[in-house]
N, C-alpha and C positions, 0 to 999 in steps of 0.2 A: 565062381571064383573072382570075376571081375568087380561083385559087387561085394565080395569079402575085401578086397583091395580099396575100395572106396570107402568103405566103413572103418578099415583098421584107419588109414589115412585119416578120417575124420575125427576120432578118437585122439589119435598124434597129437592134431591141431588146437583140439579143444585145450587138451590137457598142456600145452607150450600159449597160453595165450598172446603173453606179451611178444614171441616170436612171429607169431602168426600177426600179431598184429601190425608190427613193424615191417615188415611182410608184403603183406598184403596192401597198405601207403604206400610204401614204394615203387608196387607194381602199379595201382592205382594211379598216384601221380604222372608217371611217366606213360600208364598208356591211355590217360585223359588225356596230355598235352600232346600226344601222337596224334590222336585222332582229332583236336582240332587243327592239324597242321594239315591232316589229312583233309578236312571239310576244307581248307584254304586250296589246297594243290588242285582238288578237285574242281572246283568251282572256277579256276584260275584257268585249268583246262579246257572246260567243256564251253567255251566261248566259241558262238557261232555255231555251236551241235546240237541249234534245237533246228533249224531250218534240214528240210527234212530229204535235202539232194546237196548238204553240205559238202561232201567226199565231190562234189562236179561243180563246185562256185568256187571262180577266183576272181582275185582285183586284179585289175593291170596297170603296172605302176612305169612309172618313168624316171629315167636316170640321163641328166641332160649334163654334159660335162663342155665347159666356156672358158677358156681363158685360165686355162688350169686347174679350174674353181668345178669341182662335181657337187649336184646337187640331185636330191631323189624323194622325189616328190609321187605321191601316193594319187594323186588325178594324170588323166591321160588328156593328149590333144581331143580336138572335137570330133573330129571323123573317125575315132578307134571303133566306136561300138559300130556303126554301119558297114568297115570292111569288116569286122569280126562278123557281122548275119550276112552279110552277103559274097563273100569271098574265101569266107571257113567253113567249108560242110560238118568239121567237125565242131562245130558249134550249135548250140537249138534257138540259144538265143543271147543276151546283150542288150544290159539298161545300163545308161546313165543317169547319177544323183550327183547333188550340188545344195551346198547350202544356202536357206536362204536369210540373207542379212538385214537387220533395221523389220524385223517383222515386229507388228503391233497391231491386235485386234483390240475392238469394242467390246465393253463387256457393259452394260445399261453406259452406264456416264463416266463408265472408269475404262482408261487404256492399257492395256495387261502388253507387255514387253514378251515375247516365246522365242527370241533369240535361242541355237543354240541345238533344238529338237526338231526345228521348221527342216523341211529341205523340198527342192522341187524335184521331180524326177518324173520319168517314162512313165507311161502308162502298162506298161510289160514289167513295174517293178513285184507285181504278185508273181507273175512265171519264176523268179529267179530265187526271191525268201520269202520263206515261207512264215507271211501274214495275216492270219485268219478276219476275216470280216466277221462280228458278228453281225451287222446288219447291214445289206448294199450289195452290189455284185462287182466282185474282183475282176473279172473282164469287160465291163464298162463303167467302172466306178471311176476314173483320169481319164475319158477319155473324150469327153469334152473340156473346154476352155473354162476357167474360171471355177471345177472345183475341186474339191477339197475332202480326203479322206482325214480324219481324226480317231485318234486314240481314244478307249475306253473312259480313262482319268480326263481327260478336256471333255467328250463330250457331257459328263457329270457336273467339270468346271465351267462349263458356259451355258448350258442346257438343263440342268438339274436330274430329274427322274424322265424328262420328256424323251419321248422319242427324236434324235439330232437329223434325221436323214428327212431332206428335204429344206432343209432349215438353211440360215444365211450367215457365215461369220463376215464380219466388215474387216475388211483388212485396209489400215489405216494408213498404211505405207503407201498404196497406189491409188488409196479412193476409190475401191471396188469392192461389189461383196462379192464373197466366194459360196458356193452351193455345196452343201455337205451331202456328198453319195455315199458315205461309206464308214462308219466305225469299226475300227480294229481292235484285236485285245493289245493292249497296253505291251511293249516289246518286252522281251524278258533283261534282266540285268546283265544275264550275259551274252551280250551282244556289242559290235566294237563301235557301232552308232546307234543310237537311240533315236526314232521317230516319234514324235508326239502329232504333227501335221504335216500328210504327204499331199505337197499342192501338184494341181496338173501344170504342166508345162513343156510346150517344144523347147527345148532350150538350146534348139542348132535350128537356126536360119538357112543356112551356108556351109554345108562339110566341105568346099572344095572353095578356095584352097587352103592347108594348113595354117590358117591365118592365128591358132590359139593353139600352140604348142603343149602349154598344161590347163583345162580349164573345166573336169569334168571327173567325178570317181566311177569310173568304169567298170563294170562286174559284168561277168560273162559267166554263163550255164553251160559247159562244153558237154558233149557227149560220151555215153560209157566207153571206156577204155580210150579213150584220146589219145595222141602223141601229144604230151605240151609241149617240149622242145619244139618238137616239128612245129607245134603252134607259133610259138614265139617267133622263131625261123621266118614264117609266111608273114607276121604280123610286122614283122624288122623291115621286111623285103620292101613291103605294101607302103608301109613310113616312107621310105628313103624314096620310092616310086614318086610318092606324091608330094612330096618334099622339093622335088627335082622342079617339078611345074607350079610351085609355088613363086607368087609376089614376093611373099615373107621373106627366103633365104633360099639359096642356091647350097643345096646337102652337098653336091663335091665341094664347091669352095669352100664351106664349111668346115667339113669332114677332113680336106687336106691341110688343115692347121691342129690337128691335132683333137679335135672338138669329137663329138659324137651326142647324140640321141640314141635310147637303148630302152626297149619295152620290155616288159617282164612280168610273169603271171604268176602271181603270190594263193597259196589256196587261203581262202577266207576262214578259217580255222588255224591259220600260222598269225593273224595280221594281230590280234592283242599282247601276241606276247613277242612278235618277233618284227612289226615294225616299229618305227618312229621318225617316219617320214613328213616334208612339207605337206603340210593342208591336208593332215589326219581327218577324218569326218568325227573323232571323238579322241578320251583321253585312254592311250593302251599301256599296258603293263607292261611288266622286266621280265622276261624269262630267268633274270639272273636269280631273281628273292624266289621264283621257284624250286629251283637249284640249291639254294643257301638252306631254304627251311624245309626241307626233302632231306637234304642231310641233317639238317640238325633235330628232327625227327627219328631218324636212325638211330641219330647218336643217344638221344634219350632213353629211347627203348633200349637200347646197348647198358646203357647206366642203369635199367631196373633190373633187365635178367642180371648184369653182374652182383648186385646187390643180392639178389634171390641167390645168387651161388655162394656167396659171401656171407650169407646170414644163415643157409642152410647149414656149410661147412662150420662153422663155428659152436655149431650144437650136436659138430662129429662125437668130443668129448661122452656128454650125456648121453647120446643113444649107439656110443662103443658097446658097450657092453647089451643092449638091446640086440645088435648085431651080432652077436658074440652068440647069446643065448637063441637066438633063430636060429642059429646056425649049429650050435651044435644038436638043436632038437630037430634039424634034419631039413630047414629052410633051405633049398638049393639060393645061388648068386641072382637068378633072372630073377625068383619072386621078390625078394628082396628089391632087385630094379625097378619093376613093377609097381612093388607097395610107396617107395620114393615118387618114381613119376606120377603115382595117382597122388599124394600130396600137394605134388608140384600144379597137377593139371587143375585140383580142387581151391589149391588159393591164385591162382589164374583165370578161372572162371568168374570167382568171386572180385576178385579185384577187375576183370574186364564190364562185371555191372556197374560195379561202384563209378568206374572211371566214367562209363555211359551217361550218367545220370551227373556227374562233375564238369564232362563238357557240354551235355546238355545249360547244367545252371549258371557255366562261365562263357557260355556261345555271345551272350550280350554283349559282353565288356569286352570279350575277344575281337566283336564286329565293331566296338566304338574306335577299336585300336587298330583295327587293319581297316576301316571305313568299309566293311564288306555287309550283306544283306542273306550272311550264311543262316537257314533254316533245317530243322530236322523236323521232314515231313514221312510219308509213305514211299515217294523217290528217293529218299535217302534209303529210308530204309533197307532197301530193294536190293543195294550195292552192301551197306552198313553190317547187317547181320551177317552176311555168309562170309564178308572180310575180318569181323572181328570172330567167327567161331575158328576162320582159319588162326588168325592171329594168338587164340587163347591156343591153339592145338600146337603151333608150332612156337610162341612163346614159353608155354607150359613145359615142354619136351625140351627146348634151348637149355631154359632156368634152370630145368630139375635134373639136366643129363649128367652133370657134372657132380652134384651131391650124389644122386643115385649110383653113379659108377664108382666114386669112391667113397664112398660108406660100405656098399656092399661088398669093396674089396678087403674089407677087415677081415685078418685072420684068428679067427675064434680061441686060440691058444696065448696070441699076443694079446690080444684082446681083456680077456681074460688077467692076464697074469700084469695090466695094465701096461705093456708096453703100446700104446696104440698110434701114435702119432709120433714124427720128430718135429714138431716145433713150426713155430710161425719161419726157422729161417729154412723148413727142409720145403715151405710152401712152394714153389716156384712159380707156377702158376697161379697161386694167389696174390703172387706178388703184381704177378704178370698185368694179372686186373686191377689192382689198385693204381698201377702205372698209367693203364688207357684210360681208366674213368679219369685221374685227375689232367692227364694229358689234354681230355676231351674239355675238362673243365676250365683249366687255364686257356685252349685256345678260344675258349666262348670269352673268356673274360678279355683277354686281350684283343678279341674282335668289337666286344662291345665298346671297351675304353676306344679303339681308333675312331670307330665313326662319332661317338659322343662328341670326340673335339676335332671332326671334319663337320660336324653341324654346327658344333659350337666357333669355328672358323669361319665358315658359312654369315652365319649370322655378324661374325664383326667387323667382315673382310669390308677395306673401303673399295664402294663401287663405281666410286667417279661421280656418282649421284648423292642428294641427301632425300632418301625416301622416309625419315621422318617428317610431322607431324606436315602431310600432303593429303588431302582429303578430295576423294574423285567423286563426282556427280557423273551418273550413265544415263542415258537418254535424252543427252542435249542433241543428237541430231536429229530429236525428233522435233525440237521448236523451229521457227521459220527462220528467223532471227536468233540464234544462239549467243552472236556476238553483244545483244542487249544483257542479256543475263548474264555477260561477264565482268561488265562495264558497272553495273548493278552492286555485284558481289564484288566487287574491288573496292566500293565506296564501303564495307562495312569494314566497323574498327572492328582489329582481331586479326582482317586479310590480309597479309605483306604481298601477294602478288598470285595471276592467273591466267594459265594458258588454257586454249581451245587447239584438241589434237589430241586423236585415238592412237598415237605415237608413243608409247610409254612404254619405259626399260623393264615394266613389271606386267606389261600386257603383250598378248600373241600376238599382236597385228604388226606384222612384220612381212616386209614388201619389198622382193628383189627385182632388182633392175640392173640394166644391165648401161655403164656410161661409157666414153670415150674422154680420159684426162691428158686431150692435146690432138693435132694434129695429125691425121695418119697414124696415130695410134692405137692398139688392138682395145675390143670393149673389155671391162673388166664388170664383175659379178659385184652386186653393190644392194647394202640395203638402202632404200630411199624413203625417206621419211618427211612427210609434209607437215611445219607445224608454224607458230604465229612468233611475233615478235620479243613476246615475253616467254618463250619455253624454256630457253636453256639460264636463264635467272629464277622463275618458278623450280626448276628440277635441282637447283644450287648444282650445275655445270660449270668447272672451271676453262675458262679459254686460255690456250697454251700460247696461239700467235694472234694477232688479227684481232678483231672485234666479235660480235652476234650481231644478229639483226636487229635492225630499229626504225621508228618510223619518221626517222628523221634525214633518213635517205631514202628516194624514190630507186633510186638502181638497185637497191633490194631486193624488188620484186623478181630479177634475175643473176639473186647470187645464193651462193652455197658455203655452209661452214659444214666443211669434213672432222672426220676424227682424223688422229695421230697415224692409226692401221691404215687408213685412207691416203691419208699424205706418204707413207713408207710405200704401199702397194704401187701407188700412181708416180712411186719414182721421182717425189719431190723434195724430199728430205726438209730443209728448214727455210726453203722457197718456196713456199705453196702458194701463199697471198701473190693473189692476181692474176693465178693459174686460169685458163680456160677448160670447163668442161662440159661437153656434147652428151644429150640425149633426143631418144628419138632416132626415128630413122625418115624419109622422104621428107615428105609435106610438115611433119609431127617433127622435124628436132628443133632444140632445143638450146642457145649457148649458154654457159651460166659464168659466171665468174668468182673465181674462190676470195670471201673477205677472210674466214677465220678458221683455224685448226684449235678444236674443241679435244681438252686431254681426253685420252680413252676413258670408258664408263662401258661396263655391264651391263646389255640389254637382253641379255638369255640368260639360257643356264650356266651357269658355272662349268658346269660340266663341259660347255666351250668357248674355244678362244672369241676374243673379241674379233668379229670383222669390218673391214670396210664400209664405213657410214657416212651417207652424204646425207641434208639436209637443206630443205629451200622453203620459201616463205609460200603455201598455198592454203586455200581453204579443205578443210578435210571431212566429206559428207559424213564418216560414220565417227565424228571428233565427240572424247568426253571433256568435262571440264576439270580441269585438275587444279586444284589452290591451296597455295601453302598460307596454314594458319599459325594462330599464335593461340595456342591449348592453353591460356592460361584460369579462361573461363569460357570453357570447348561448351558444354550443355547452352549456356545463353545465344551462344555464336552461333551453333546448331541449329538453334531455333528461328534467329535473326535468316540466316541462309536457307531455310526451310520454307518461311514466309515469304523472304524473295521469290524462290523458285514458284509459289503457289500463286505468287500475286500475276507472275508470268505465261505461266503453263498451268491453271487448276484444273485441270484434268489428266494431265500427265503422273504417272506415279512416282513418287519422289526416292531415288535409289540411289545408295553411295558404299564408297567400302573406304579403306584407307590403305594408302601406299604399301607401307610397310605391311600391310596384313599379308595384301596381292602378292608382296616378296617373298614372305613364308609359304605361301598358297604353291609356289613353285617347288619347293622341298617338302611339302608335305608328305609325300610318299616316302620320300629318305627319313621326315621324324620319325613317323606310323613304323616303319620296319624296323628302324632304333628301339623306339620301345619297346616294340616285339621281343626284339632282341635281350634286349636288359633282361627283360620278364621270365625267356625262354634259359638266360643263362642264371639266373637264380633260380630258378627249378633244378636246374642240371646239378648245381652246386651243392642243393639240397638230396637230391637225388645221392651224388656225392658221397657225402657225407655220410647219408643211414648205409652206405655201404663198407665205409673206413670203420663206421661207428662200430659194424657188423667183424670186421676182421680184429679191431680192438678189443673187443669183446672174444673172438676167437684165441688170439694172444694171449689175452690176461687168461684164460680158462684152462689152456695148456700148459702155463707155465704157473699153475696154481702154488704147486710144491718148491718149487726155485723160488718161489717169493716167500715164503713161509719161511725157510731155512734160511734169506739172505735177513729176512725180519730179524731171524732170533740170533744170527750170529749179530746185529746190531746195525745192517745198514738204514740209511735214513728214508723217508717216503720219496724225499727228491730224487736221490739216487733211483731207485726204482723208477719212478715214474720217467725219470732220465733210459733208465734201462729201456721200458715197453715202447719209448716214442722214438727211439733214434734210427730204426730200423723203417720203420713209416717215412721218420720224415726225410730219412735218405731216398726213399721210394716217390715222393712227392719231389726232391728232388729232381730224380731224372726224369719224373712226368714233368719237366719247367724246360729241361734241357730238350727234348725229344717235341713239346708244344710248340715253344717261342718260336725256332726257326721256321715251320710252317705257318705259324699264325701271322708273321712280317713277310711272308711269301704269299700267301692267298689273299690281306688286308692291303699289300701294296698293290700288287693288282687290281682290287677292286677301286683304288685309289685312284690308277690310272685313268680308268673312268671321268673323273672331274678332270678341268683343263687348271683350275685354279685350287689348289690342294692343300692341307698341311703335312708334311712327312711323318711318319711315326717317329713318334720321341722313345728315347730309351729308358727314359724312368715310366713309359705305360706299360712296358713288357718288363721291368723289375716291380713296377708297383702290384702287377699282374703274379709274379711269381711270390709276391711276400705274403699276400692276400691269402694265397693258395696254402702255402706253407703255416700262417696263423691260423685260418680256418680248419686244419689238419691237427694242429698242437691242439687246438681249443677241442675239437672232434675226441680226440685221442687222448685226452686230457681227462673227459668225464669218467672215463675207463679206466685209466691208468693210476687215477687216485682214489677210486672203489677199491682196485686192488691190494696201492698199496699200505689204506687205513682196516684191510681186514685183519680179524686178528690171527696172528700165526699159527694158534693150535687148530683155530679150524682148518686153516689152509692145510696145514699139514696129513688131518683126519681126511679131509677128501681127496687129498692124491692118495690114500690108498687103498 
């Protein structure tokens, strides 16, 4: 029976081609782009789930609140990991990792930069992730001085085919070679730091006393069933314990201004998508675009099965009478459901290959655009097949539930005698769906216009800076002399000006400290930024009061140009100039004296407010060079500063990027998901549409005989086509009215997000709604004028 069910159904299909074809796109389409939303969500998840006691690793982060000012910082003080082994029974063990900076190996005569991948850590870091050695031993591979495990890819990049173990990289930052014990396989991508080379390193001298508040990424192996509360609890207690008999700071005094320290154990499978804390060990993701494109996933698939119900119902007409004739030769109502569903299930299968093999061939261009390294391997597999049989099983059955239950509730007498249907306006539930698909469709489109012109604001908003034509040279801390090579490049025509300083609005190296602006005054939370004489003229910085630094005053060397947040915060309003401010504490402070209040400038995200910026004249070991040129003939100038740099450092590798690129580099995640977005909402729209197309086509088909008769009494084709569309686009309509308000509710929210924004405009939710409404005409359009140029005696011949 079942396979008589399959065969009639097959026959159906053949014999309806262009239905089935149309059909079978639209399912195709939308559960191709399902399933690379799926490869995205997946892949986005499984961070940190290859380490093989994942469910018992967490980080412990710290949350230090100063002066009003909380900050939460994803490294712990230095003595966390030793009370955690020795004071936590429910712990097994406890490493510390820490990056390490300014790393540069030998490679024959060339010095290769591994900023980035380097870090030093415990010898205990195999106990806790799970890092396979292919060659070396994991339990004594860190555990003398000076060496060095490597990743699979370096040891190929330094070592070629040779065996690395036993061998020496030179690491040129301290003039030592390191001993290679150990190659690992190469970390997987989804992981929330990346190793490329784990050097050996004590990196605690001295746990007692809390002399380093945040100075180390902490991970801990706790054991099965743990209390973590109760962890946290004992690890707060331990803090504050040893806090008390600290040099550093006295935790009552502290604590009774309002202040606090607060430790907290994040499991290491939350940290990519759900921090973004100071001094991250790598770059993590939004939970939130997992969320976004999870629904807009749903929503997709939502758009195909309605299509399926919409294009099945529209060929009620034609197979009335098929039903008609089943039925009176003794077809009960379930086989009839039956013969529908196996329809439904056979072009759902079909289009769940097709869609396989469409995101298979768009997996590329998909990963160019979310920057992802998504693969369909045999792991994929593994999860892929049994999810997409469910998918066809319970897609197929969604699609086909609704034709199948009303087709086979046609009564063979009405039928028959062609009373079959009342009309596109008895549909209600057809209407039903035409309202949600375009509903769905206009909030994509109104979600994509906001962020389009929050990037496109992004990009023009003035930042207090001019990061045009600024061109950054990286590894000047590694010359002895940097200062010659800027002295250098300021002589070439092309250069207006050049500073030396890893201080840059468009780079992470951002360093809070903590100052005192005045006497007996409470410290406030402060970025402090060390840079040279010529910075804030290179960055085209406007000075609001006061002067910048120059080297035409020697009292420079002990003064500070604040910003504007800085002057407001420190309670100086438009007396700043001449202000005292204290850093340091004993032996180490510091007075400085304020010459200048520098206007506010953007040195993060947008996404937050400007804060408190001080600035003093120091040298800066890990300083890049930064110089603003004149592009008028950039390739010759490029070359001229190229030579310079070679005739200096010929063995340093010559590496630059340019300002404005570094500033994009920060929203690249918000373009990448914009894109996404556009791309995902013209599919939907498409989707759409074969589904309107699908009810216009039901329309016109029902009302074959009303047009034939309104033909011959003499109405015009506009009128008509005025007739079949006004009912749609009243429908499209309130999918505009029922969108808008949600789409200005979920986009402003998301808006909240950025600290620096543009507000939704009201002509992107009209432009949003007119779009919808032409798209719909035009849709409704190719049907409506089929109609109404056929000729009336045939119309009339097939209504009866």
């Amino acid at each position: 029976m079942i396979r008589n069910y399959f065969k009639t159904a097959l026959r159906s299909l053949l014999k309806n081609k262009g239905f089935t074809f149309i059909n079978i796109l639209g399912l195709a389409l939308g559960l191709a782009i399902c399933l690379l939303i799926t490869f995205y969500v997946v892949d986005e998840l499984s961070y940190d789930r290859y380490n093989i006691k994942h469910d018992s690793i967490y980080r412990v982060n710290t949350d230090l609140k100063f002066s009003g000012t909380l900050t939460q910082y994803a490294i712990t003080a230095t003595p966390v990991a030793n009370v955690l082994k020795t004071e936590c029974p429910e712990v097994e063990t406890a490493v510390r990792i820490t990056p390490a900076l300014n790393i540069r190996f030998k490679k024959g005569d060339e010095i290769v930069r591994e900023d980035g991948a380097t870090f030093y850590c415990e010898a205990n870091i195999f106990d806790v992730f799970t890092l396979p050695l292919l060659s070396g031993d994991a339990k004594t591979a860190l555990k003398e001085p000076n060496s060095v495990v490597i990743a699979e890819s370096m040891s190929r990049k330094y070592f070629g085919d040779n065996d690395a173990i036993g061998k020496s990289l030179f690491l040129v930052t301290s003039g030592t070679s390191l001993k290679v014990t150990g190659v690992m396989k190469d970390m997987p991508v989804q992981s929330h730091f990346r190793a490329n080379f784990l050097l050996a390193a004590d990196p605690v001298n001295n746990d007692n006393p809390w002399n380093k508040l945040t100075a180390f990424a902490t991970y801990v192996l706790v054991k099965p069933k743990a209390n973590i509360k109760h962890l946290e609890t004992k690890l707060n207690m331990a803090m504050q314990k040893g806090l008390e008999g600290s040099s550093t700071i006295n935790y009552s005094k502290f604590s009774a201004g309002g202040n606090y320290f607060k430790l907290g154990l994040m499991p290491v499978t939350d940290i990519h998508l759900k921090s973004n804390r100071v001094m991250e060990l790598g770059t993590n993701g939004n939970s939130q675009y997992v969320y976004i494109f999870s629904a807009v996933a749903v929503f997709i698939l939502l758009l195909a099965c309605i299509n399926f119900m919409n294009l099945s119902t529209a060929r009620s007409a034609n197979r009335a009478r098929e039903v008609g004739v089943r039925k009176v030769l003794g077809s009960s109502r379930k086989h009839l459901i039956f013969q529908f569903l196996a329809e439904s299930l056979i072009v759902t299968f079909v289009a769940a290959v097709i869609a396989v093999f469409a995101a298979w061939g768009l997996l590329p261009l998909f990963n160019h655009l979310s920057n992802k390294e998504l693969v369909i391997n045999i792991q994929t597999a593994s999860w892929l097949l049994p999810t997409l049989l469910s998918i066809v099983v319970v897609v197929g059955i969604l699609a086909g539930s609704y034709p199948a239950f009303f087709l086979s509730a046609f009564q063979p007498i009405n039928v028959l005698k062609g009373k079959i249907a009342t009309g596109f306006k008895g549909g209600v539930f057809r209407s039903t769906l035409v309202v949600v698909q375009f509903a769905i469709s206009i909030f994509l489109v109104i979600g994509t216009l906001v962020i389009y012109n929050q990037l496109n604001y992004i990009q023009n908003k003035d930042l207090g800076f001019n990061r045009n034509q600024v061109l950054i040279l990286n590894n000047v801390n590694t010359l002895e002399h940097p200062e010659i090579l800027k002295q250098e490049i300021k002589r070439l025509p092309g250069v207006m000006n050049a500073t030396l300083t890893s201080f840059l609005p468009t780079a992470n190296n951002k360093v809070l400290n903590y100052v005192s602006p005045g006497e007996n005054k409470t410290g406030q939370s402060t970025q402090f930024w060390r840079v040279d004489n010529d910075y804030l003229s290179t960055m085209g910085m406007h000075i609001k009061a006061g002067r910048g630094f120059s080297d035409k005053f020697k009292t420079d060397s002990l003064a500070m140009v604040i910003n504007e947040t800085a002057a407001k915060t420190f309670g100086y309003g438009d007396n700043a100039i001449g202000k005292t401010i204290t850093t340091g504490i004993g032996k180490d402070i510091k007075k400085y004296h304020v010459i200048g209040v520098v206007k506010d400038f953007n040195f993060s995200s947008l996404r937050d407010n400007v804060t408190p910026l001080v600035m003093a004249l120091d040298n800066d070991w890990l300083a890049r060079l930064s110089i603003r040129i004149n592009t008028h003939n950039l390739p010759a100038l490029m070359a001229q500063i190229k030579k310079t740099w070679k005739t200096i450092a010929p063995n340093e590798h010559f590496e630059y990027s340019f300002m404005d690129a570094d500033f994009d580099a920060l929203y690249r995640t918000e373009q990448r998901m914009g894109q996404l977005f556009i791309l995902f909402t013209g599919l939907a729209i498409a989707i759409a549409c074969l589904g309107l197309f699908g009810l216009a086509a039901y329309a016109a088909e029902q009302r074959t005989r009303e047009i034939g008769i309104r033909k011959v009494l003499g109405a015009s084709a506009a009128a008509i086509v005025g007739m079949l569309s006004k009912d749609f686009i009243r429908l499209v309509g309130i999918s505009f009215f029922v969108a808008a308000p949600l789409a200005w509710l979920v986009m402003n929210k998301w808006l909240q997000g950025f600290a620096y924004r543009d507000n939704i405009q009201w002509w992107v939710v009209l432009l949003a709604g007119a779009g919808a409404l032409f798209i719909a005409f035009a849709t409704i359009g190719l049907q409506s004028f089929k109609a109404a140029g056929a000729n009336p005696v045939e119309s009339l011949r097939s209504g009866d």
